[in-house]
C-alpha positions in Angstrom: 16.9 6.1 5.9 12.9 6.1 6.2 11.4 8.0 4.0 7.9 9.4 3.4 5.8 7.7 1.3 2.4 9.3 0.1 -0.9 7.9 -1.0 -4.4 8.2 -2.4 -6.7 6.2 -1.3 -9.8 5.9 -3.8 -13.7 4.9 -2.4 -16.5 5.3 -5.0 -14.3 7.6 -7.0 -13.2 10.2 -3.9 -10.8 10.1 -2.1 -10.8 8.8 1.5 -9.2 7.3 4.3 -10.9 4.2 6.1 -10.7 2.4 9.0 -9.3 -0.7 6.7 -10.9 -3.9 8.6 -14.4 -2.3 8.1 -13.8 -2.6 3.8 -16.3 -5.3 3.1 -18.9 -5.7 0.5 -21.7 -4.6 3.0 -21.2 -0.8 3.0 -23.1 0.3 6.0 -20.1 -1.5 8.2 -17.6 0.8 6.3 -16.2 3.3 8.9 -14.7 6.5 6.9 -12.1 8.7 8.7 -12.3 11.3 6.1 -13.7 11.8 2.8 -12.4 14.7 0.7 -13.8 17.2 -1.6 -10.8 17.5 -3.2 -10.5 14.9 -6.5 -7.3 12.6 -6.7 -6.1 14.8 -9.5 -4.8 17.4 -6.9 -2.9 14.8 -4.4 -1.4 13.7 -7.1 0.1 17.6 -8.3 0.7 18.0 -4.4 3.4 15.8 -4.4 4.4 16.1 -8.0 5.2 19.5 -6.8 6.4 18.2 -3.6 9.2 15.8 -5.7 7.9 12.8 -3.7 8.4 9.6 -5.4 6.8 5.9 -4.9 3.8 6.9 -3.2 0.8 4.8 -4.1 -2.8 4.9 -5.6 -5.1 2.4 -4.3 -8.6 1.5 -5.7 -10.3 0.1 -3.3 -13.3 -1.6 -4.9 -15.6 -0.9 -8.4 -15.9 2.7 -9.3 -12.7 4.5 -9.1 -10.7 4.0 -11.9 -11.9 6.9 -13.6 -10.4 9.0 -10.6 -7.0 6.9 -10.1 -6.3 7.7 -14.0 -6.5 11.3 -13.5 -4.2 11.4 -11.0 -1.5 9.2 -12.9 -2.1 12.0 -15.7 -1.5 14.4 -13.2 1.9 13.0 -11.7 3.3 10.6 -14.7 6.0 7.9 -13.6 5.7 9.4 -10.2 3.2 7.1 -8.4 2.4 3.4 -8.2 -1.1 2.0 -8.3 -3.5 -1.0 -7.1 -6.5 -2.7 -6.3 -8.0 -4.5 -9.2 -4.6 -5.2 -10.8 -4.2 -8.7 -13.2 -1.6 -9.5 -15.5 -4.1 -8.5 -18.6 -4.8 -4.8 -17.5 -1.3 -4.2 -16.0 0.5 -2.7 -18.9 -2.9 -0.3 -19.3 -1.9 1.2 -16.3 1.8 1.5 -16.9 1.2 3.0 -20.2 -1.0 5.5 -18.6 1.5 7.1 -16.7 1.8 4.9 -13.3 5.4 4.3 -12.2 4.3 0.4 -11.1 1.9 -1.6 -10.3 0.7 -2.9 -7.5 -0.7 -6.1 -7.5 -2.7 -8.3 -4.6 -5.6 -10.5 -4.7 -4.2 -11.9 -8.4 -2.2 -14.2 -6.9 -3.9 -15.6 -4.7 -6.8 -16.9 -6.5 -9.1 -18.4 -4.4 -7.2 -17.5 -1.4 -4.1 -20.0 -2.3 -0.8 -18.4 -3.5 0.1 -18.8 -7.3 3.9 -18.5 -8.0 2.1 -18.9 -12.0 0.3 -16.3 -11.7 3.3 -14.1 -10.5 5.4 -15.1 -12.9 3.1 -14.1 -15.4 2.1 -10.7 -14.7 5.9 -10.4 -13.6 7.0 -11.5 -17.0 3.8 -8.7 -18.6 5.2 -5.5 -16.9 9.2 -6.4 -15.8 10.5 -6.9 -12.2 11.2 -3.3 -11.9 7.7 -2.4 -12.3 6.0 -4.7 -10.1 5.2 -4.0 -6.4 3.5 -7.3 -4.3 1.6 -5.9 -1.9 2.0 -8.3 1.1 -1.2 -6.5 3.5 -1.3 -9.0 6.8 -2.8 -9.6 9.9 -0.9 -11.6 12.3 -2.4 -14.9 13.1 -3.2 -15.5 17.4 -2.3 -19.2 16.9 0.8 -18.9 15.3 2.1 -15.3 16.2 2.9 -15.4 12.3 1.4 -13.1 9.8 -0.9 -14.2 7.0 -1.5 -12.3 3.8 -5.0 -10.6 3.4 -6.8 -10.0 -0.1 -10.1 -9.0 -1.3 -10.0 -5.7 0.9 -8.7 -7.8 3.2 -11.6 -9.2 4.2 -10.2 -13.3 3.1 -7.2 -14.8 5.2 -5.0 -16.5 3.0 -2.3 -19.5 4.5 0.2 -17.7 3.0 3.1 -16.0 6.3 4.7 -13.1 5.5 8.2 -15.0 6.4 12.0 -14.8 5.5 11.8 -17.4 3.0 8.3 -16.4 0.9 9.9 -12.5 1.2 12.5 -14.4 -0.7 11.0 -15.9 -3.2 8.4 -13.7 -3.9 11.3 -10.8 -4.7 12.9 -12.5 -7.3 9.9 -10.9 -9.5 9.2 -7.7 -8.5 11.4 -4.8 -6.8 9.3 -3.7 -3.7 6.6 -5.2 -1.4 4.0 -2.7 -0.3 2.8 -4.5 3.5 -0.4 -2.9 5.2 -0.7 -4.0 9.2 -4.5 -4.5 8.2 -5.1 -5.1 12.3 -4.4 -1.5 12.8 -5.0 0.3 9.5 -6.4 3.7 9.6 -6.7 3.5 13.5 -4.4 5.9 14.0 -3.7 3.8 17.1 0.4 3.1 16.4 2.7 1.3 14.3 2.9 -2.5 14.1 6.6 -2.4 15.9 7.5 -5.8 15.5 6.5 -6.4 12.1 8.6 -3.7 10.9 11.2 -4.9 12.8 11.0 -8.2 10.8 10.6 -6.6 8.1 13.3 -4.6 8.1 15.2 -7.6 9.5 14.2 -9.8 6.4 12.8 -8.5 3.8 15.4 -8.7 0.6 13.6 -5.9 -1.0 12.8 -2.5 -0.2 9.1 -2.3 1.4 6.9 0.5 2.4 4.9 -0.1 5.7 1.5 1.2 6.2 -1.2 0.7 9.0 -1.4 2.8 12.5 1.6 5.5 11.9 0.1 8.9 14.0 3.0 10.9 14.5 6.2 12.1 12.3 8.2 10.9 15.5 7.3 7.6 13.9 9.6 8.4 10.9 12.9 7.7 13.4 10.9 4.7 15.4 10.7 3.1 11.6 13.7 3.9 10.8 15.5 2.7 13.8 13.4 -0.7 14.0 14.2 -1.3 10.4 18.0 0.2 10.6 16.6 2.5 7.7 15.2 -0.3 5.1 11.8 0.6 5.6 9.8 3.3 4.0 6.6 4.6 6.0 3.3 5.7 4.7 1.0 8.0 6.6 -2.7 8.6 5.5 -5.8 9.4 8.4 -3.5 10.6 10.8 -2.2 13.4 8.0 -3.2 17.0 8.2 -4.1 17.0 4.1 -6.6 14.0 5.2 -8.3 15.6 8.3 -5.7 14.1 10.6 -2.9 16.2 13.2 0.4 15.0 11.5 1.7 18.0 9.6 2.3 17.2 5.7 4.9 19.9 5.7 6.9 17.9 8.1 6.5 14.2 6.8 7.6 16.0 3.2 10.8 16.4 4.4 11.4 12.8 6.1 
């Protein structure tokens, strides 16, 4: 059955929601949905309160680590976190109070996968503490989808298919995949790559990008025959959007 899945999303320390294809290291070209006055600290007691587990913390860029602590301090084992995450600060972060993490750009130096490098953060926290977060857009000329890092401004070669789902999930116990193409549009759900997902994936994976209504809760969970797990952030009420938190709560 789908399930909720909450998140903070950290910018310069506060809490936001962005249009995710405008992240780049030019900030004037970054388009913000919502920024709150609200620190991270108080998401993070929301859902503690709210007994909703494996929801994430993302640090998207310099600056924000101060913030993402606070809220693992706030909810401890309760959420998972990433952006920034390497095999030698990994275990900081787990011993801080975060549930996993989530790592990304790591390992893929240089834009080329490295099984290595999976290994050997794999090997620093344990399998049941590691999320790969698998953020894609799909590729025109082969209708496949290709891993993004680095904000996801850099296209890696590296498809989101059955057999590299595979192989990546015999070291960690959940992907995280953001449809980058339509992240934070509030535009609608990347159907068919939950389908596949849901389809293929060997692992349990939360699905994030486009989601604007809780009737998307049954569309995931029908497309995925329940093995998918759906995050909504711009288009939630507690970040300036419609979709009532009360109700997702409850999905």
């Amino acid at each position: 059955m789908t399930k909720f899945r909450p998140c903070i999303d950290l910018h310069n320390g506060k809490v936001k929601q962005i249009v995710g294809s405008s992240l780049s290291e030019n900030e004037s070209e970054l388009k913000e949905n919502f920024v709150s006055q609200k620190p991270a600290e108080w998401y993070a007691e929301l859902y503690k309160k709210d007994g909703l587990k494996g929801g994430h913390i993302i640090m998207l860029g310099p600056g924000n680590e101060e913030a993402a602590l606070r809220a693992l301090q706030a909810y401890p084992n309760g959420m998972q976190i990433g952006g920034g995450i390497f095999k030698e600060n990994a275990l900081k972060y787990i011993k801080a109070g975060a549930a996993a993490v989530i790592v990304t750009s790591y390992i893929f130096p240089n834009g080329k996968f490295s099984l290595e490098r999976l290994k050997a953060i794999s090997g620093e926290v344990g399998k049941e503490q590691l999320v790969v977060d698998l953020s894609c857009y799909k590729s025109v000329a082969s209708g496949q989808w290709l891993v993004a890092i680095n904000r996801w401004q850099t296209l890696t070669d590296f498809y989101v298919n059955k057999e590299n789902l595979e192989m990546i999930s015999e070291y960690c116990f959940e992907f995280l995949v953001h449809a980058a193409g339509v992240e934070g549009k509030q535009q609608g759900m990347d159907l068919e790559l939950i389908r596949f997902l849901g389809e293929y994936s060997p692992a349990p994976v939360t699905y994030a990008g486009g989601a604007n209504s809780t009737r998307d809760f049954e569309t995931c969970n029908e497309l995925s025959k329940g093995r998918v797990d759906l995050t909504i952030g711009s288009a939630l009420d507690i970040f300036g959007g419609n979709v009532p938190y009360e109700d997702c709560k409850k999905c």
